[in-house]
PDB file with SEQRES, HELIX, SHEET and CRYST1 records, atoms N, CA, C and O in Angstrom:
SEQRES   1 A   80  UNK UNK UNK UNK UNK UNK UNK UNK UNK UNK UNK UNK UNK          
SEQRES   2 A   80  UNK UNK UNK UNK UNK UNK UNK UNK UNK UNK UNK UNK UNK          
SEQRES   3 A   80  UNK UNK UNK UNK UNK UNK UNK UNK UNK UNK UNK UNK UNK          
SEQRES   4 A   80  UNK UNK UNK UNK UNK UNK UNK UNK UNK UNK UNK UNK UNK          
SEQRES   5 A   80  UNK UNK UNK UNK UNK UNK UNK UNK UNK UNK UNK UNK UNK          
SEQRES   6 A   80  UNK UNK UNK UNK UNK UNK UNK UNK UNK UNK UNK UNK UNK          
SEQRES   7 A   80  UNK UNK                                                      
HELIX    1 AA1 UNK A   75  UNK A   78  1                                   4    
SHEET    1 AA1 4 UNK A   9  UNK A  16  0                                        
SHEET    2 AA1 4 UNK A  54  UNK A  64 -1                                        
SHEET    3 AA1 4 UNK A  40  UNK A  49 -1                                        
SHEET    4 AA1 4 UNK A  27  UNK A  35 -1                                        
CRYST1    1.000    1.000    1.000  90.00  90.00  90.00 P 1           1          
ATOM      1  N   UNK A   1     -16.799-163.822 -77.845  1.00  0.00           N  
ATOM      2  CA  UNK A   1     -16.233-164.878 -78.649  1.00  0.00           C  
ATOM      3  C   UNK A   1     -16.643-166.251 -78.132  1.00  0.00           C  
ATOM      4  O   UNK A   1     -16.648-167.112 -79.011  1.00  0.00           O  
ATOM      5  N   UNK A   2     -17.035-166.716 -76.742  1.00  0.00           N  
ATOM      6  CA  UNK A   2     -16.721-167.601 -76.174  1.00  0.00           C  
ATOM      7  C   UNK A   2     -18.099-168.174 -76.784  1.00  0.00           C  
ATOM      8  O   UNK A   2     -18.136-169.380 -77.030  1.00  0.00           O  
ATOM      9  N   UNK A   3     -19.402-167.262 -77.078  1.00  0.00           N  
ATOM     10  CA  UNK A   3     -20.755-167.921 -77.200  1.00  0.00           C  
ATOM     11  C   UNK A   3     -20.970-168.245 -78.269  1.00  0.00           C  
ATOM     12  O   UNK A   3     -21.970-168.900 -78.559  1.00  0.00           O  
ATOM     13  N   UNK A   4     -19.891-167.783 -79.306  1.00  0.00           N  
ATOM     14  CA  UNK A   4     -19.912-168.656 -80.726  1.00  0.00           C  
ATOM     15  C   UNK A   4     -18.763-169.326 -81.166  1.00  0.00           C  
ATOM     16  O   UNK A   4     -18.382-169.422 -82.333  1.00  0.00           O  
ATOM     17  N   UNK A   5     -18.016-169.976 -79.737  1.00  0.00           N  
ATOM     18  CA  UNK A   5     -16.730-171.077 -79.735  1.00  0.00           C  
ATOM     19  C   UNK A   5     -15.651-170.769 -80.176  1.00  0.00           C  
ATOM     20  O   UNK A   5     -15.123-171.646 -80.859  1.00  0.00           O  
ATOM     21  N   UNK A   6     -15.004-169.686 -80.032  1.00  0.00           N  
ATOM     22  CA  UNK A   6     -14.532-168.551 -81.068  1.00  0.00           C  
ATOM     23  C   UNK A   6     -13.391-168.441 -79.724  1.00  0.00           C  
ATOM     24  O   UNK A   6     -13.726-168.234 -78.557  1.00  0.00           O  
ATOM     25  N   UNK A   7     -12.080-168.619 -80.180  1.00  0.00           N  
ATOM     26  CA  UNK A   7     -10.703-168.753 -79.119  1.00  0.00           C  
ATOM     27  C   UNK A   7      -9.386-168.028 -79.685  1.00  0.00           C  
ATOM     28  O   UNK A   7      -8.843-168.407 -80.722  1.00  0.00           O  
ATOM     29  N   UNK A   8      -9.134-167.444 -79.266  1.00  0.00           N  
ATOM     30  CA  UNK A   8      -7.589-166.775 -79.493  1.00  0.00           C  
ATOM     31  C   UNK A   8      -6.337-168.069 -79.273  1.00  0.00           C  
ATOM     32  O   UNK A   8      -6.033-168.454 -78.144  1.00  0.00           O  
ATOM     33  N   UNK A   9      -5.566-168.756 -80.803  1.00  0.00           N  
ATOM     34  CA  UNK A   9      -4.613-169.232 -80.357  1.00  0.00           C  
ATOM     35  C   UNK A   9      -3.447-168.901 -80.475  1.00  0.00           C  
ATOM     36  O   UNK A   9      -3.530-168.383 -81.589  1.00  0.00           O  
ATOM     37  N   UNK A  10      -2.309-168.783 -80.164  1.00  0.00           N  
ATOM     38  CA  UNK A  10      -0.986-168.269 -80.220  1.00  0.00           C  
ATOM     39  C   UNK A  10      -0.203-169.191 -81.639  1.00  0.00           C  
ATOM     40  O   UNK A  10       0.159-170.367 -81.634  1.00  0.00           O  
ATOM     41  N   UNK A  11      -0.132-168.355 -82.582  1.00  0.00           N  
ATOM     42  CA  UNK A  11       0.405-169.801 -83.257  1.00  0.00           C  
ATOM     43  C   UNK A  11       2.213-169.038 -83.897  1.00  0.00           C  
ATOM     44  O   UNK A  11       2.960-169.633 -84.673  1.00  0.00           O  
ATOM     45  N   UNK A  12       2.423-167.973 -83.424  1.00  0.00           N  
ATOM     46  CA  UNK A  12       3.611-167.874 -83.954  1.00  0.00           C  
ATOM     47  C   UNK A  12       4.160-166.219 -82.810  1.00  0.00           C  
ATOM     48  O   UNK A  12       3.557-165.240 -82.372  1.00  0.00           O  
ATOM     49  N   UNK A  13       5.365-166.650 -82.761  1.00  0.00           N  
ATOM     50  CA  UNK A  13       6.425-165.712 -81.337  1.00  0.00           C  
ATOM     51  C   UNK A  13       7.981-165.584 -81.835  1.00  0.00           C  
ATOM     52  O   UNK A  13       8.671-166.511 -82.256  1.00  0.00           O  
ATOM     53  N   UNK A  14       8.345-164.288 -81.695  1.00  0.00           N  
ATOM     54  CA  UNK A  14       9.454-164.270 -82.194  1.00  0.00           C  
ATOM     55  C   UNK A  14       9.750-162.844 -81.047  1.00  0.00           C  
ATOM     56  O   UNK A  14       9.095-161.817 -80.870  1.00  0.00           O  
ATOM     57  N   UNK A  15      11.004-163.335 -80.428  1.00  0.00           N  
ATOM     58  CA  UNK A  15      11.738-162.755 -79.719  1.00  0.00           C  
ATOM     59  C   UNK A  15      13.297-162.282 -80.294  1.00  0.00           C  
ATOM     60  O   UNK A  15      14.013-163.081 -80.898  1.00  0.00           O  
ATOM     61  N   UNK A  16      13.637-161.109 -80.060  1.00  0.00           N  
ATOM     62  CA  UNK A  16      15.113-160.673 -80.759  1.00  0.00           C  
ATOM     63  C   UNK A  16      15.571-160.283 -79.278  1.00  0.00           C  
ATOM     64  O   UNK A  16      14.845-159.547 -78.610  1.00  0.00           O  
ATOM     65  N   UNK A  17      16.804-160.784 -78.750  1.00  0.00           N  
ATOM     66  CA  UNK A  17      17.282-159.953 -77.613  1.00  0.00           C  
ATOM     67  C   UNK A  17      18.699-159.355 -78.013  1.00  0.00           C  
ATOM     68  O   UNK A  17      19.791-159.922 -78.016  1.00  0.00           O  
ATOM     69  N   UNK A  18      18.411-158.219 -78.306  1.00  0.00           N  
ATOM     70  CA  UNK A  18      19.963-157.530 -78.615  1.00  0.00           C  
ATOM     71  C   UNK A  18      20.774-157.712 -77.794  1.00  0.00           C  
ATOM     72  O   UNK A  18      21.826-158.305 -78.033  1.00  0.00           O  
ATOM     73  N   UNK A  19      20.291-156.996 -76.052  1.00  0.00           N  
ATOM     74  CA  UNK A  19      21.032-157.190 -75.297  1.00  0.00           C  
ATOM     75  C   UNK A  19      20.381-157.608 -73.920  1.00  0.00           C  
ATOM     76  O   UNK A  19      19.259-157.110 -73.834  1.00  0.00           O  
ATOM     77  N   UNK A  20      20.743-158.408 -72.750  1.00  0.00           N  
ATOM     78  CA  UNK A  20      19.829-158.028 -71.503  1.00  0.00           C  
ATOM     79  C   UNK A  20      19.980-157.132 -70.690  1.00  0.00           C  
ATOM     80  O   UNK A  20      20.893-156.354 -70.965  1.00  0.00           O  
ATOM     81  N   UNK A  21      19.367-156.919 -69.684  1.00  0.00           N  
ATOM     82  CA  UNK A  21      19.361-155.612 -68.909  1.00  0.00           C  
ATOM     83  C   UNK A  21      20.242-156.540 -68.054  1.00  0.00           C  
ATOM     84  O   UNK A  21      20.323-157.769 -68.030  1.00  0.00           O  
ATOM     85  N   UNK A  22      20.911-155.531 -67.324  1.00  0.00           N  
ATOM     86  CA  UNK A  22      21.893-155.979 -65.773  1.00  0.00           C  
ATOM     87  C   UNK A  22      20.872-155.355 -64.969  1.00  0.00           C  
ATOM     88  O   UNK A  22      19.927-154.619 -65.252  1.00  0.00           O  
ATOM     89  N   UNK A  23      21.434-155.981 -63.587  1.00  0.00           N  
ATOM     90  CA  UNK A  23      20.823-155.837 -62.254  1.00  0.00           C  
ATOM     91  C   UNK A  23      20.851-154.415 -61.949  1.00  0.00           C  
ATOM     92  O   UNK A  23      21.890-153.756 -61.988  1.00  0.00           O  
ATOM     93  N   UNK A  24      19.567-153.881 -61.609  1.00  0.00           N  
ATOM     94  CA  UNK A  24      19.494-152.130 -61.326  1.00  0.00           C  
ATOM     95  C   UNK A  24      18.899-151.443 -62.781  1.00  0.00           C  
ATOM     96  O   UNK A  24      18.409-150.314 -62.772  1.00  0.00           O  
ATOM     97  N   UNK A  25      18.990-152.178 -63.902  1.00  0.00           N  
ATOM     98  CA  UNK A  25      18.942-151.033 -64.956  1.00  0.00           C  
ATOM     99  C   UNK A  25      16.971-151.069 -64.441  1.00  0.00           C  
ATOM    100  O   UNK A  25      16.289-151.967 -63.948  1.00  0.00           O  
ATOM    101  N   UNK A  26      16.616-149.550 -64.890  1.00  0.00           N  
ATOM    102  CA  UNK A  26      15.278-149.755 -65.478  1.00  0.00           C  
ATOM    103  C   UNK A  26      15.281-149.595 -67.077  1.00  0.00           C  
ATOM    104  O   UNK A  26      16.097-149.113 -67.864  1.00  0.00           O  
ATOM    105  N   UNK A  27      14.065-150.184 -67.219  1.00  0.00           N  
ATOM    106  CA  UNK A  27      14.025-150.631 -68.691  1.00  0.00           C  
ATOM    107  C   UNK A  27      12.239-150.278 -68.596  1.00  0.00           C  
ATOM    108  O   UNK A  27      11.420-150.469 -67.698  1.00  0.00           O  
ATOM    109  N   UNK A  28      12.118-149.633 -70.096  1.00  0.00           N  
ATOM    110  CA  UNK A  28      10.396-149.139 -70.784  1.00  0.00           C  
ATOM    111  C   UNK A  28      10.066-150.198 -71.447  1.00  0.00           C  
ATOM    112  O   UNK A  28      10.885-150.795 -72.144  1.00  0.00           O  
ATOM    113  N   UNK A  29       8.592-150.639 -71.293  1.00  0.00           N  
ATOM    114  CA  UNK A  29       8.185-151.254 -72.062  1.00  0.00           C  
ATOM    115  C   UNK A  29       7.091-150.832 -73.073  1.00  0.00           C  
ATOM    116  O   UNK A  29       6.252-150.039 -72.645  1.00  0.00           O  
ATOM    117  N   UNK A  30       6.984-151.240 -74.318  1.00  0.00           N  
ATOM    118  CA  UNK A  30       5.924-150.634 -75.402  1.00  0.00           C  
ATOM    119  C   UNK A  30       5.856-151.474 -76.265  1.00  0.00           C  
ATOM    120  O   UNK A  30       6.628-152.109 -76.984  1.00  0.00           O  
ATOM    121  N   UNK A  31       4.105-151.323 -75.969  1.00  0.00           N  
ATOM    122  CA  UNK A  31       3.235-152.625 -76.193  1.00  0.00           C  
ATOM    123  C   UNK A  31       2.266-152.362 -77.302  1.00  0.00           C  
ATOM    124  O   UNK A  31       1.879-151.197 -77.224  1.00  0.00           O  
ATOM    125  N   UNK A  32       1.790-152.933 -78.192  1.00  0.00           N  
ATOM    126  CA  UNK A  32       0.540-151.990 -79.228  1.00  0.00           C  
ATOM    127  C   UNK A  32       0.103-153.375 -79.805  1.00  0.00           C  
ATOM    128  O   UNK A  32       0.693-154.445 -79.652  1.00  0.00           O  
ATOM    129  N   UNK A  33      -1.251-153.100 -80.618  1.00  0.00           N  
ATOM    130  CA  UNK A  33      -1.957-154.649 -80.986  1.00  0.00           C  
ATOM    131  C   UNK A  33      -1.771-154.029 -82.689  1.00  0.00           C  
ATOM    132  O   UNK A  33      -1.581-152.826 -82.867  1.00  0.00           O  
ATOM    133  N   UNK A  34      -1.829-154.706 -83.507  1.00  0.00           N  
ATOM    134  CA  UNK A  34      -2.226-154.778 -84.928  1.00  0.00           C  
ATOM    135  C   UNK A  34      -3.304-155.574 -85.778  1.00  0.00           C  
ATOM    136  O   UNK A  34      -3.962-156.332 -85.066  1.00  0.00           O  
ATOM    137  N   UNK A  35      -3.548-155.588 -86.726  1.00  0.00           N  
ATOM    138  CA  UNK A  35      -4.490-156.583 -87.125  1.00  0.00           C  
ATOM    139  C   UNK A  35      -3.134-157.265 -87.815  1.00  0.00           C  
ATOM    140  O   UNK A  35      -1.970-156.900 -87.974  1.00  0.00           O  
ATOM    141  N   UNK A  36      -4.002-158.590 -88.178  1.00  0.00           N  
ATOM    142  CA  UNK A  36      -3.178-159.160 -88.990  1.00  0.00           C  
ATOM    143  C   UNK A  36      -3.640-160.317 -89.812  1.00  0.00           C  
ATOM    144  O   UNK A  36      -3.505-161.481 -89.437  1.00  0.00           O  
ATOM    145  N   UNK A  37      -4.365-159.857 -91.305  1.00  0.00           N  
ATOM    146  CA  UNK A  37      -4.528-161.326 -92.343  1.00  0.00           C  
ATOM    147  C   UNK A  37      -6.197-160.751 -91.454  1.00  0.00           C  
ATOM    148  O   UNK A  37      -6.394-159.839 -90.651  1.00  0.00           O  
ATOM    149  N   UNK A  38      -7.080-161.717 -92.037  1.00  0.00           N  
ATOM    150  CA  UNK A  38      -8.889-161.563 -92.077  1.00  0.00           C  
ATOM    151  C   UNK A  38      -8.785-161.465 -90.378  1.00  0.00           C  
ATOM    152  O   UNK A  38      -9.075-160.469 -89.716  1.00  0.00           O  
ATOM    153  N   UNK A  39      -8.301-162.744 -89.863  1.00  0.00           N  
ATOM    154  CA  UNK A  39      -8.936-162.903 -88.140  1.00  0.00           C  
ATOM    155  C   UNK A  39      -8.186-163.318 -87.576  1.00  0.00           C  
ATOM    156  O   UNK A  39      -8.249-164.363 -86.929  1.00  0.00           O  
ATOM    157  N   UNK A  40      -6.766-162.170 -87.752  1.00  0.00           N  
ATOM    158  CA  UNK A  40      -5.238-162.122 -86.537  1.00  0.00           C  
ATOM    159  C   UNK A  40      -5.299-161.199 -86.154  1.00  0.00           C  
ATOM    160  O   UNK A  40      -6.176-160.358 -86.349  1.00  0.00           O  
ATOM    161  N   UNK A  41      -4.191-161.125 -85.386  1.00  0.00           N  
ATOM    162  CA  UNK A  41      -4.436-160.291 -84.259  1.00  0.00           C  
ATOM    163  C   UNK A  41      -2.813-160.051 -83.907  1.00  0.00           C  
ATOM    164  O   UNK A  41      -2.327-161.029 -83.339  1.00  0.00           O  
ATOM    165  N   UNK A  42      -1.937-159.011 -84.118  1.00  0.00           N  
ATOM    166  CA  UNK A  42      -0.328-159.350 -83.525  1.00  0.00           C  
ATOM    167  C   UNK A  42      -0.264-158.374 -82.544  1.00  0.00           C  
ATOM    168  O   UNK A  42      -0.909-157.329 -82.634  1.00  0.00           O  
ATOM    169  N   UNK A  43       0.696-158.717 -81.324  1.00  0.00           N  
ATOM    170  CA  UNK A  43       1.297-158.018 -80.059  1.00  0.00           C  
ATOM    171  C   UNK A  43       2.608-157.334 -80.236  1.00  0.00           C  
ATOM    172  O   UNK A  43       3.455-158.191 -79.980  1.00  0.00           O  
ATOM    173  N   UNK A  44       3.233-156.144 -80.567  1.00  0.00           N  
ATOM    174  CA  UNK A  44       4.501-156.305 -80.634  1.00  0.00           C  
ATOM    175  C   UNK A  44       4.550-155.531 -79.018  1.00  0.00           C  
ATOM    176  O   UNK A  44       3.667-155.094 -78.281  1.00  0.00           O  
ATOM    177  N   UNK A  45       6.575-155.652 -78.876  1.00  0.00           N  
ATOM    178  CA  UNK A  45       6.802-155.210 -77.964  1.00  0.00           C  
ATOM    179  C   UNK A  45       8.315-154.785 -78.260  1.00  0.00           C  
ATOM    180  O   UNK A  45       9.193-155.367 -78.897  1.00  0.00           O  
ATOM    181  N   UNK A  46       8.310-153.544 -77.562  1.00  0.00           N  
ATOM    182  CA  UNK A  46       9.445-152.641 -77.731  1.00  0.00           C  
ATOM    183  C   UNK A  46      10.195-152.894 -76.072  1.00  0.00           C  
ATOM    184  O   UNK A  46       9.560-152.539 -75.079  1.00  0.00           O  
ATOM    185  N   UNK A  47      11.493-153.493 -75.947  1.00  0.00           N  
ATOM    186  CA  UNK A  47      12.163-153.355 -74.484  1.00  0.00           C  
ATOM    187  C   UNK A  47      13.531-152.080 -74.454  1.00  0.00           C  
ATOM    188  O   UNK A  47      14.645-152.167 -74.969  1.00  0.00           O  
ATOM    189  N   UNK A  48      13.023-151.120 -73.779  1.00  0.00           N  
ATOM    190  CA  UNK A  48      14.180-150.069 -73.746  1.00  0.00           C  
ATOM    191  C   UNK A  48      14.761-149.721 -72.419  1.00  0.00           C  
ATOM    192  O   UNK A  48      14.359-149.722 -71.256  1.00  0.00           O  
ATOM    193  N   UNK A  49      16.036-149.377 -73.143  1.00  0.00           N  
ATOM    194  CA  UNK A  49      17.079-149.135 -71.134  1.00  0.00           C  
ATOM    195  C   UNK A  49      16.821-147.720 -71.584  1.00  0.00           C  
ATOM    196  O   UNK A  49      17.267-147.111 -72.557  1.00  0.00           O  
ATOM    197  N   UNK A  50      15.623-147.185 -70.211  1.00  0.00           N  
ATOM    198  CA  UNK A  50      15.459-145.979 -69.736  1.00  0.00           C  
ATOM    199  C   UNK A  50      16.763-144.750 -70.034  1.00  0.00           C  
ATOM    200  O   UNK A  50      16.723-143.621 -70.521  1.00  0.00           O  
ATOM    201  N   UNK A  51      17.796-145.531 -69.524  1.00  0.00           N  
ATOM    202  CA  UNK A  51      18.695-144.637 -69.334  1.00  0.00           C  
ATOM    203  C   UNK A  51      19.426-143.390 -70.764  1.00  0.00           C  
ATOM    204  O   UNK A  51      19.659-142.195 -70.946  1.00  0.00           O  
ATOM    205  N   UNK A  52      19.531-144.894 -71.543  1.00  0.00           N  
ATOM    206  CA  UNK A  52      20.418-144.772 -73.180  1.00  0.00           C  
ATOM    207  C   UNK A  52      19.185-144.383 -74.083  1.00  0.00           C  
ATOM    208  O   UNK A  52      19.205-143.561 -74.999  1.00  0.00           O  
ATOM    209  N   UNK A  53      17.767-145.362 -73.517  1.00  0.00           N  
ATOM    210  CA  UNK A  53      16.915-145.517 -74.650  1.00  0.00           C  
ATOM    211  C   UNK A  53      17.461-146.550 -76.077  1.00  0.00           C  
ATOM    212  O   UNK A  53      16.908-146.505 -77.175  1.00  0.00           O  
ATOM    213  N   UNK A  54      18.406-147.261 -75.810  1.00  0.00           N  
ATOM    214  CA  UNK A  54      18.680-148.422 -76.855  1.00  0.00           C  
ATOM    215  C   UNK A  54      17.570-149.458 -76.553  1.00  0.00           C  
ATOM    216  O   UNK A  54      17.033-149.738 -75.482  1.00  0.00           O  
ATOM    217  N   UNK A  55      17.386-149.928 -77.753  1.00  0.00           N  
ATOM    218  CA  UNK A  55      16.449-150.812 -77.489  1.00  0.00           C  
ATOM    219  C   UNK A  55      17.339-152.290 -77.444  1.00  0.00           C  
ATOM    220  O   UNK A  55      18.255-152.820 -78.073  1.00  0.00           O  
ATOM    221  N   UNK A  56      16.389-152.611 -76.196  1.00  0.00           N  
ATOM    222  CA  UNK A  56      17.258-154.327 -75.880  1.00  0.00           C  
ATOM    223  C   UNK A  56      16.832-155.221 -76.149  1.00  0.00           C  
ATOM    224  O   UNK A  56      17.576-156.184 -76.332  1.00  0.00           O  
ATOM    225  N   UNK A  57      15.281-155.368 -76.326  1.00  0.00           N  
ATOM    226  CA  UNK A  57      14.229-156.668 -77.164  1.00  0.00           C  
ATOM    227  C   UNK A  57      13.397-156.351 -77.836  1.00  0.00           C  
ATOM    228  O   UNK A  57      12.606-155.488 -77.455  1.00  0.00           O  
ATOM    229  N   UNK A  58      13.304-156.846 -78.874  1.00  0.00           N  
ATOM    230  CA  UNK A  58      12.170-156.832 -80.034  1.00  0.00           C  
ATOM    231  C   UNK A  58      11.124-158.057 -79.367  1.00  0.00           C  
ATOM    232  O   UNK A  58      11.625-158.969 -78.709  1.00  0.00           O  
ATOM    233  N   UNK A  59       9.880-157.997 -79.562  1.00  0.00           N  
ATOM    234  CA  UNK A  59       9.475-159.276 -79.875  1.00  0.00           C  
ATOM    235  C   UNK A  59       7.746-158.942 -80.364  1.00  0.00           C  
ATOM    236  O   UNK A  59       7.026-157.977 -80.106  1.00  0.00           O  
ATOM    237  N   UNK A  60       7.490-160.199 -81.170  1.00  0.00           N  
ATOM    238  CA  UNK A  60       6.293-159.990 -81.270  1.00  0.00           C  
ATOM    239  C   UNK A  60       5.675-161.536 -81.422  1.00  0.00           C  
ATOM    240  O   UNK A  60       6.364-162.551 -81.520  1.00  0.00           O  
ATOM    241  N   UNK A  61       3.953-161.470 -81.419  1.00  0.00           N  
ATOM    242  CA  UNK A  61       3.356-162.590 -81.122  1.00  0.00           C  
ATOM    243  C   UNK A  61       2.086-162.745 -81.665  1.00  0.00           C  
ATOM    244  O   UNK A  61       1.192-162.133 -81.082  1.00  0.00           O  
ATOM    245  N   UNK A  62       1.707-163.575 -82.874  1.00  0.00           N  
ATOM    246  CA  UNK A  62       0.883-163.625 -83.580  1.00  0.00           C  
ATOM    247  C   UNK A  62      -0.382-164.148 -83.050  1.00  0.00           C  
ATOM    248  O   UNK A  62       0.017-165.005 -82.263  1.00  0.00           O  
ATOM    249  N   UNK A  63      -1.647-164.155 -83.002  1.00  0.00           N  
ATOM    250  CA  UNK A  63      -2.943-164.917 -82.789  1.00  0.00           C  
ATOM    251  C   UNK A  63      -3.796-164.945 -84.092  1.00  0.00           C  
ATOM    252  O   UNK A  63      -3.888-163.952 -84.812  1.00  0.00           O  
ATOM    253  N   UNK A  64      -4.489-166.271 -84.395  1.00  0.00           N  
ATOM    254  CA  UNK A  64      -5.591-166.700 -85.321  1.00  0.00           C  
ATOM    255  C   UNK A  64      -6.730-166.836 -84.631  1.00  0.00           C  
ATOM    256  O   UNK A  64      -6.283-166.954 -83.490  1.00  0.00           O  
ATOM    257  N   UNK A  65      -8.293-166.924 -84.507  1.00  0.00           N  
ATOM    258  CA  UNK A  65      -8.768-167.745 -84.147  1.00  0.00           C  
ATOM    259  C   UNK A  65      -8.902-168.672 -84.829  1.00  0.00           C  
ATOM    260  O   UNK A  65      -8.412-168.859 -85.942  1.00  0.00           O  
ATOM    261  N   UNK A  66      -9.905-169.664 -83.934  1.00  0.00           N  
ATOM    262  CA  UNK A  66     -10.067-171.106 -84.590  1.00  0.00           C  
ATOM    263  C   UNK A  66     -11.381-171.275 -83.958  1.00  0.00           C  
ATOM    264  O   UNK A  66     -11.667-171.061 -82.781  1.00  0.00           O  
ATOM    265  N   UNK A  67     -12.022-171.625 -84.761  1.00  0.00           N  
ATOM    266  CA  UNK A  67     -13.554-172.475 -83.864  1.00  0.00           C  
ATOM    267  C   UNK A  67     -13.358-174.211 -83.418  1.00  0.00           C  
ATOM    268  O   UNK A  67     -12.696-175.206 -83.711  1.00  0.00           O  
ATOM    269  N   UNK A  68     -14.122-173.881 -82.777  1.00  0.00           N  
ATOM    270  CA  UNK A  68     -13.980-175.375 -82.300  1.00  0.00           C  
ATOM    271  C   UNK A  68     -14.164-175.275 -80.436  1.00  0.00           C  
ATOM    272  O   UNK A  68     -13.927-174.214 -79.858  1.00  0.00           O  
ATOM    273  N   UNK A  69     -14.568-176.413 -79.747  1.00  0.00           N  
ATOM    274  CA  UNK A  69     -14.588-176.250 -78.477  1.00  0.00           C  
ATOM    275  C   UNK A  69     -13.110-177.084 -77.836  1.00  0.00           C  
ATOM    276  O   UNK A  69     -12.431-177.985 -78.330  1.00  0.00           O  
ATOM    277  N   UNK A  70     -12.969-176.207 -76.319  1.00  0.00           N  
ATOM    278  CA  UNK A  70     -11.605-176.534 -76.004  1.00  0.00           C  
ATOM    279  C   UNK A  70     -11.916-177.978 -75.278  1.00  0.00           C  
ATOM    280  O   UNK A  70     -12.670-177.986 -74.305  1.00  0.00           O  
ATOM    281  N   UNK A  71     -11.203-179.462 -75.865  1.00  0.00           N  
ATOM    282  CA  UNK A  71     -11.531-180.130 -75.387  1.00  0.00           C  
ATOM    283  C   UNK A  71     -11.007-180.733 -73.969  1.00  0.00           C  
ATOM    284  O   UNK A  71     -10.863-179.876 -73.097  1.00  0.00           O  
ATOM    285  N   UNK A  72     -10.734-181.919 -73.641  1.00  0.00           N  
ATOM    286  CA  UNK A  72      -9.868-182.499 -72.495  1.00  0.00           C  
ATOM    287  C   UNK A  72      -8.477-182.635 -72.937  1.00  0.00           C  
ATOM    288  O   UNK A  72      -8.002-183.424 -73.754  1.00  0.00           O  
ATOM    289  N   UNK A  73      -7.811-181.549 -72.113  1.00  0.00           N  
ATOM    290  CA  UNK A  73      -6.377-181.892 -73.045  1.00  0.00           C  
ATOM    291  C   UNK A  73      -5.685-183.152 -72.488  1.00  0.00           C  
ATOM    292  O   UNK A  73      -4.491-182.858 -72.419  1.00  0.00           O  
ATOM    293  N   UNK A  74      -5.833-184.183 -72.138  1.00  0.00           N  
ATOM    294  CA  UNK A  74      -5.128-185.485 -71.830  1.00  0.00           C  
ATOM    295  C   UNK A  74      -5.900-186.751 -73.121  1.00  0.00           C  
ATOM    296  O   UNK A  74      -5.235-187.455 -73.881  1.00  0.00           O  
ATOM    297  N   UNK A  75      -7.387-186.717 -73.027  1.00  0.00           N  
ATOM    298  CA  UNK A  75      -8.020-187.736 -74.912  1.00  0.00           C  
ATOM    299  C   UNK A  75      -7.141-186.888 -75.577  1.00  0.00           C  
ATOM    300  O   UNK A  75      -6.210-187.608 -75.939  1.00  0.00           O  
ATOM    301  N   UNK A  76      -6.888-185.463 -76.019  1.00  0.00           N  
ATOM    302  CA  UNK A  76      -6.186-185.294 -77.261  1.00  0.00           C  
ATOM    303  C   UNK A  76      -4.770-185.390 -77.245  1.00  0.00           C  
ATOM    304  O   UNK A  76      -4.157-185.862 -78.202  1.00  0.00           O  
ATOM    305  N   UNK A  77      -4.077-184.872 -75.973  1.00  0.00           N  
ATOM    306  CA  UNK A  77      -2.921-185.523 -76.357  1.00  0.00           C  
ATOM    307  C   UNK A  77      -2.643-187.225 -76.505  1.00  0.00           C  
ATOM    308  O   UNK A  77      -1.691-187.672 -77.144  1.00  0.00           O  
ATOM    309  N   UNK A  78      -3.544-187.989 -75.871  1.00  0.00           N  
ATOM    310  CA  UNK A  78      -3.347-189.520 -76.137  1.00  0.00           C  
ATOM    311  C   UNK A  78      -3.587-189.866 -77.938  1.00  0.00           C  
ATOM    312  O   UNK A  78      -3.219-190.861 -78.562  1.00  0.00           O  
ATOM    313  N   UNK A  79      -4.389-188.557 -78.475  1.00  0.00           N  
ATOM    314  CA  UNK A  79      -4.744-189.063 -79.890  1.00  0.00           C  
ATOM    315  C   UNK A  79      -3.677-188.333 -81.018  1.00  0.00           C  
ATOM    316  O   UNK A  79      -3.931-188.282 -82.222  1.00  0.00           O  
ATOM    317  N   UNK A  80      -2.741-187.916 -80.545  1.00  0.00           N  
ATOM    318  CA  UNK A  80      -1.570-187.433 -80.903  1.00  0.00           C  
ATOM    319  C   UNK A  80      -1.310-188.794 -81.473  1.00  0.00           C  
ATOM    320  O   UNK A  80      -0.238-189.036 -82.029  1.00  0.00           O  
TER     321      UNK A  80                                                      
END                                                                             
């Protein structure tokens, strides 16, 4: 990707926490990629207490690319 300027950006995250884990629990994690739309890309993630197997977090996390080169991030934030 990098030799035709071609970048993974994060442009959308959504976390659900049913519940958190307490101190000691173990907890599974499950992870898988999807496509998503022409040139996305989504992460979900499954958080489970080992013990019950309830699930305690949802979350997932979208990527687009974008072309373009990564510039100096201090000129662009000043051109904010």
């Amino acid at each position: 990707m990098s030799k035709r300027n071609l970048f993974w950006v994060v442009t959308k995250m959504q976390v659900l926490v049913d519940r958190y884990p307490t101190w000691g629990d173990v907890v599974q994690v499950d992870t898988w990629v999807a496509a998503s739309g022409k040139n996305g890309m989504r992460r979900d993630w499954l958080i489970r207490d080992c013990k019950t197997g309830e699930i305690l977090t949802r979350a997932s996390r979208l990527f687009d690319t974008d072309i373009g080169k990564i510039g100096d991030i201090s000129v662009n934030i000043w051109a904010i």
